[in-house]
N, C-alpha and C positions, 0 to 999 in steps of 0.2 A: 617195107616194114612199117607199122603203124608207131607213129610219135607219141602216141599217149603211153601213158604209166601202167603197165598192164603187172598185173601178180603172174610169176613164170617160175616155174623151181629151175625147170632148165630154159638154159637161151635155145633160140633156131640159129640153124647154121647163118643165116645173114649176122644172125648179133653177134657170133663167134666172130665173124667175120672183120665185123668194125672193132671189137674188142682186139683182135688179133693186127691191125692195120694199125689203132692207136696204140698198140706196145710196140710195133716197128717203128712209126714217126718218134715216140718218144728214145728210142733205142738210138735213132740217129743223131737227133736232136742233144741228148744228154750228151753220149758220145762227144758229139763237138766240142762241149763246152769241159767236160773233163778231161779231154786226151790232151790240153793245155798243163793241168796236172804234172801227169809223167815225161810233159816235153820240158817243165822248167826248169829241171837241175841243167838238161842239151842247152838250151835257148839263152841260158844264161853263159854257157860255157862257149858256146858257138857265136854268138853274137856279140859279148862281152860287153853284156847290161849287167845291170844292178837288180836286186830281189824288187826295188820299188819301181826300176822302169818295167820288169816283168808284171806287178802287180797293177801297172796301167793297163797293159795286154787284156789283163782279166778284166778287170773294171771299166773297160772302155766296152767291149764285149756289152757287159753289164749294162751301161747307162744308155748306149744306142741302144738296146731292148725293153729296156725300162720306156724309154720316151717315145719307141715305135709302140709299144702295147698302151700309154697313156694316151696317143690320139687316134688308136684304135679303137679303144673304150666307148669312143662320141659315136663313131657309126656301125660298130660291131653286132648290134641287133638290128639293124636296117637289111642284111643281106645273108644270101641263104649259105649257112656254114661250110658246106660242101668249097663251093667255088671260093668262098674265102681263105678255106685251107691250102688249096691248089695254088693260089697265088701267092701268100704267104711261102706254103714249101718250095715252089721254084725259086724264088728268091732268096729262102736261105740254100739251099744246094749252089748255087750257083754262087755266092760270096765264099763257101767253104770252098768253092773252086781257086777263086782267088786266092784264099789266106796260103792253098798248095803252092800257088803260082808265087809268091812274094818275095823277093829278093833280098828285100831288106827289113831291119826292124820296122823302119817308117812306114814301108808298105806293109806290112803286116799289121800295123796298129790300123792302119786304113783298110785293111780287109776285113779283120774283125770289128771294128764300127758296122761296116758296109753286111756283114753275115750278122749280127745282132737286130739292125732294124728289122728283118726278116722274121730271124728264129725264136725272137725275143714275145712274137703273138703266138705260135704255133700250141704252147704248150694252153695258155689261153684259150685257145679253141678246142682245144682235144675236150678239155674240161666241161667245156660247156657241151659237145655233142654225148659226152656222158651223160651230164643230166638232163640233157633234154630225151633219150632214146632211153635209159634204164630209172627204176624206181630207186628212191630212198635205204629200201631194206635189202637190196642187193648189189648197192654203189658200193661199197666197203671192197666185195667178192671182184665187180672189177676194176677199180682204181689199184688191188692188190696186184692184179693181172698186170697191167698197164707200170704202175710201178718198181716191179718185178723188172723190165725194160733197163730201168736204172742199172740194175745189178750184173745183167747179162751185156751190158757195156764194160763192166769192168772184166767181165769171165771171158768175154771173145775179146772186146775191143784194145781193153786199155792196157793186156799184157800185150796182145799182139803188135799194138799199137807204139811201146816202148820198145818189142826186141827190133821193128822195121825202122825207128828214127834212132834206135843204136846200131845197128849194124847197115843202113844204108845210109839216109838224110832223114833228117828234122818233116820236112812236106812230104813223105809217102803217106801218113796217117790219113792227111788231109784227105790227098788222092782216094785213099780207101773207102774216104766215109762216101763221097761220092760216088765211086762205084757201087757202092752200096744203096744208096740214098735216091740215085733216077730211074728204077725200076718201080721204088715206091710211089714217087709221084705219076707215074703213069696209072699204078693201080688207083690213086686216089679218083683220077680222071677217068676209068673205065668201071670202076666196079663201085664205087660209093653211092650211093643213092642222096639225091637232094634232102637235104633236112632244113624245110622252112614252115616247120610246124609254127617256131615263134613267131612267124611274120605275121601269122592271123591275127594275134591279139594285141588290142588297143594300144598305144603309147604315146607320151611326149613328145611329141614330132619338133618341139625346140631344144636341140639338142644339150645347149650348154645348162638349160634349166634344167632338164632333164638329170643333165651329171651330177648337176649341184646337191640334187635329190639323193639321190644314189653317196653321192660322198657326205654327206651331213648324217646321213641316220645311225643312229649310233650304235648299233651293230655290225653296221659295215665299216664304221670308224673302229670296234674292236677287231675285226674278221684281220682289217689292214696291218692295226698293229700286231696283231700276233704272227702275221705272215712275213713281215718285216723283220722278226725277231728271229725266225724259223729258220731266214735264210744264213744266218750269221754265221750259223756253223762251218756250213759248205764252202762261204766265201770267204774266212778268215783261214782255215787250215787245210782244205783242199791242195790250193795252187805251191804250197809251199812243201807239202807231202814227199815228193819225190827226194826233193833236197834234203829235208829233214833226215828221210830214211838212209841217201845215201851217206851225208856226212854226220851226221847225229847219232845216227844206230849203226852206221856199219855194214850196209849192205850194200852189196855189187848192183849195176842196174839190171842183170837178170834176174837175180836173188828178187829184184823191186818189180819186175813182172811177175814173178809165180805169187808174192804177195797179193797182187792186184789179182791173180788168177783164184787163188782161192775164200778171198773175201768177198769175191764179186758170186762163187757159187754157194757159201755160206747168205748172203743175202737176197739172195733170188729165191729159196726157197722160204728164206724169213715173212720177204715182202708179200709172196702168196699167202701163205699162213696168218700173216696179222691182218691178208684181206677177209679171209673166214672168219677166224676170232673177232675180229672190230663187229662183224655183222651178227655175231653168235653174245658175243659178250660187252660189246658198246664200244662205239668206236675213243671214249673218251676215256676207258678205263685201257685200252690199245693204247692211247697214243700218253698216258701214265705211266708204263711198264715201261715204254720203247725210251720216255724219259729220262725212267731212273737210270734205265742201262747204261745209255750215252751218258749222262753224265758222269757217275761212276768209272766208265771207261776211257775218256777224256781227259781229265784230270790225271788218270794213271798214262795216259799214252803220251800226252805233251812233254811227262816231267821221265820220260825213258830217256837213256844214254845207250854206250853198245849192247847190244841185245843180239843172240842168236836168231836166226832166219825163224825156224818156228813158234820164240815167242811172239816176236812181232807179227806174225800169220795170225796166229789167236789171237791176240786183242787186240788188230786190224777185223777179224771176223765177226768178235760179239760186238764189236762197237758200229758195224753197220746192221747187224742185227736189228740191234735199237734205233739205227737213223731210219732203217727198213721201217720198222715199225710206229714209227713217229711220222714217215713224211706219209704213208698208206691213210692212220688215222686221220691226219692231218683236213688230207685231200678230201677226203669223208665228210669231214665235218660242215667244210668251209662251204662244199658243193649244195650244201643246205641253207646257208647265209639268203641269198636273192630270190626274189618271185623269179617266175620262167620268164617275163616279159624284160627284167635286168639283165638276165643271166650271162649274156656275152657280154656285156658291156661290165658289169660288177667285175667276171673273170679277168677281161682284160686292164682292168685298174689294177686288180689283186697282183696279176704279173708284174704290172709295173711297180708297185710296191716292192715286190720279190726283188725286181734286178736294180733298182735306187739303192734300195740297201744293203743288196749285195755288194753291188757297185762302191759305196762306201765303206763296207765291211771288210772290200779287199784293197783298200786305198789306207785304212788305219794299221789294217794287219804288215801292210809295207813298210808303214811307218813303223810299227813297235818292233818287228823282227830286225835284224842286223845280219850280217854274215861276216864271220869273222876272216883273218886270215890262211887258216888251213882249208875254208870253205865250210866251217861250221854255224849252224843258225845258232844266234842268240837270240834271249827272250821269246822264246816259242812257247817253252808254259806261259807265260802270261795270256798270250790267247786262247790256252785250256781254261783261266778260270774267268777271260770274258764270255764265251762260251757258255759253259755249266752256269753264269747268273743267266746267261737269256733264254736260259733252255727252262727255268726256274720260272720265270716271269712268263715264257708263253705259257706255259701248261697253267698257270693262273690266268690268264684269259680265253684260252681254251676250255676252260671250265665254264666258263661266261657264258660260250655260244655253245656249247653244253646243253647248259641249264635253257637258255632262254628257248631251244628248240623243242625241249622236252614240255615245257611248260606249253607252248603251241600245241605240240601234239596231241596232248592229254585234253587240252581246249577241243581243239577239232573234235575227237572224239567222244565227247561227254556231248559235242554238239550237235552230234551226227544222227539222223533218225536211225530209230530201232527195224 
């Protein structure tokens, strides 16, 4: 398949192809890092940690991918995408082999380090082989695709995933993603085609000056902080969710499967449709809508008590709607930030941004939350309305790289012979 930027209404079967391949790599990959999620009410109860030795779990995850994707960043444009995905994916498959195998907490915090250096580029790469192989006005259609991934992690994975570590052990999940997960990397090895269109063109062959470049410009100094802020959500109230639902709201941990079961299929069709819309109606006025939603629904979801099983299904449902629709714009926008000649190396800073601040965001959230004696979280709204301000403050700089794109484009073309 040819690496240039071609006008296409439809893909050929090889782009279905890799589109299809990158929403399974992301499907596993997210998987992983969620199915922590629905194991913390078990993992606290089984292991008999504290909310904040769990929220190292998460955050340790976090900062080994954080610092594996920041000195990935120096050589990530030097070598052909394909083969660096391959190596990266074995490597996280095989750490989530581990984290099944783990015996103990200890080891488990050391497997999740050890599966973080790994899975912590992968999402990095995917991003970059999107924009290197599809245009500008049809990224929206599949980062929706690809995102989508996300939501069908929670529709297969994260209920199944909670009824197998409630009714046998905590590590069958793990085992699952695996089985799941080395048939993919064989396809990446047998049917992916090379992509080192980037390696033709020119660059800084000194790499740290090189970075330096790339981190100073002030664009990408915005692209970082708004990604930073992006991530906050997912990593202050995700990991604490299961608990939340069971001792806060009142529900059983089946009752907390079908939850996860039907917001994970309320968002998969979200995530597609806001990848259309963002490419039909802008991706910035996409990732506005998906905004207001979440934050509206957030603020109402933190501050619930017992609730019956299908309120909390509906606004567990609209409120990924709008996370659907905010991370699809999102990914849109930012894949537009760097020349093609940065592009792996800017993604893979942008990830590490992602997981530093994750990684932070789930080390404060440990700190504010408490758990009381019956097993119920305290102070959990209050990370509804840290939340709702940084959902506030990205969509203002999201406006930024917005605006500064459009202003480009409209350059381009006013410059472009007739």
């Amino acid at each position: 398949m040819k690496q240039t930027q071609t006008k296409a209404a439809a893909f050929s079967p090889y782009e279905w192809f890799v589109v299809g391949l990158l929403a399974f790599i992301q499907f596993t990959v997210v998987l992983d890092f969620m199915i922590m999620a629905p194991l913390g009410t078990i993992l606290i109860d089984e292991m008999g940690i504290t909310p904040s030795q769990f929220s190292l779990v998460v955050s340790a995850y976090a900062l080994s991918a954080g610092t594996s994707a920041l000195l990935s960043s120096v050589v990530a444009d030097h070598f052909d995408r394909k083969r660096y995905l391959l190596v990266f994916y074995t490597g996280f498959v095989v750490g989530t082999l581990f984290c099944g195998l783990a015996p103990t907490y200890e080891t488990l915090l050391a497997a999740r380090i050890f599966t973080g250096l790994f899975g912590g580029v992968i999402a990095s790469i995917s991003l970059s082989i999107v924009a290197d192989l599809f245009p500008y006005q049809v990224r929206g259609r599949v980062m929706g695709i690809i995102m989508a991934a996300f939501s069908v992690s929670q529709v297969l994975g994260l209920p199944l995933g909670m009824w197998l570590a409630s009714h046998w052990n905590w590590y069958i999940p793990f085992m699952m993603i695996v089985a799941v997960a080395a048939p993919v990397g064989v396809m990446i090895a047998l049917r992916l085609q090379p992509i080192s269109g980037h390696l033709a063109t020119s660059r800084d062959r000194q790499a740290f000056r090189r970075m330096a470049k790339i981190l100073l410009k002030k664009h990408h100094i915005e692209a970082f902080a708004a990604t930073a802020l992006l991530a906050t959500g997912g990593f202050m109230l995700m990991p604490f969710a299961s608990t939340f639902s069971e001792h806060n709201l009142g529900l059983t941990r089946d009752q907390i499967s079908l939850v996860y079961l039907v917001t994970g299929i309320a968002s998969v069709f979200a995530g597609i449709i806001a990848g259309y819309l963002s490419d039909r109606i802008g991706k910035y006025a996409m990732f506005v809508v998906g905004s207001i939603i979440a934050i509206v629904v957030v603020l109402l979801y933190t501050n619930m008590g017992l609730s019956p099983m299908w309120m909390v299904m509906v606004v567990s449902a609209v409120l990924f709607v709008g996370i659907s629709a905010r991370m699809v714009s999102a990914q849109a926008l930012t894949s537009a930030v760097p020349e093609p000649q940065d592009r792996g190396s800017f993604m893979a800073l942008n990830s590490s941004v992602q997981q530093y601040s994750g990684a932070i965001a789930s080390i404060i959230a440990g700190l504010i939350v408490a758990q009381s004696g019956n097993g119920k979280l305290e102070h959990y709204e209050e990370l509804g309305y840290v939340v709702a301000v940084a959902m506030v403050v990205t969509a203002l700089l999201m406006y930024r790289l917005h605006a500064r794109f459009t202003r480009a484009s409209e350059k381009q073309m006013s410059e472009a012979p007739e």
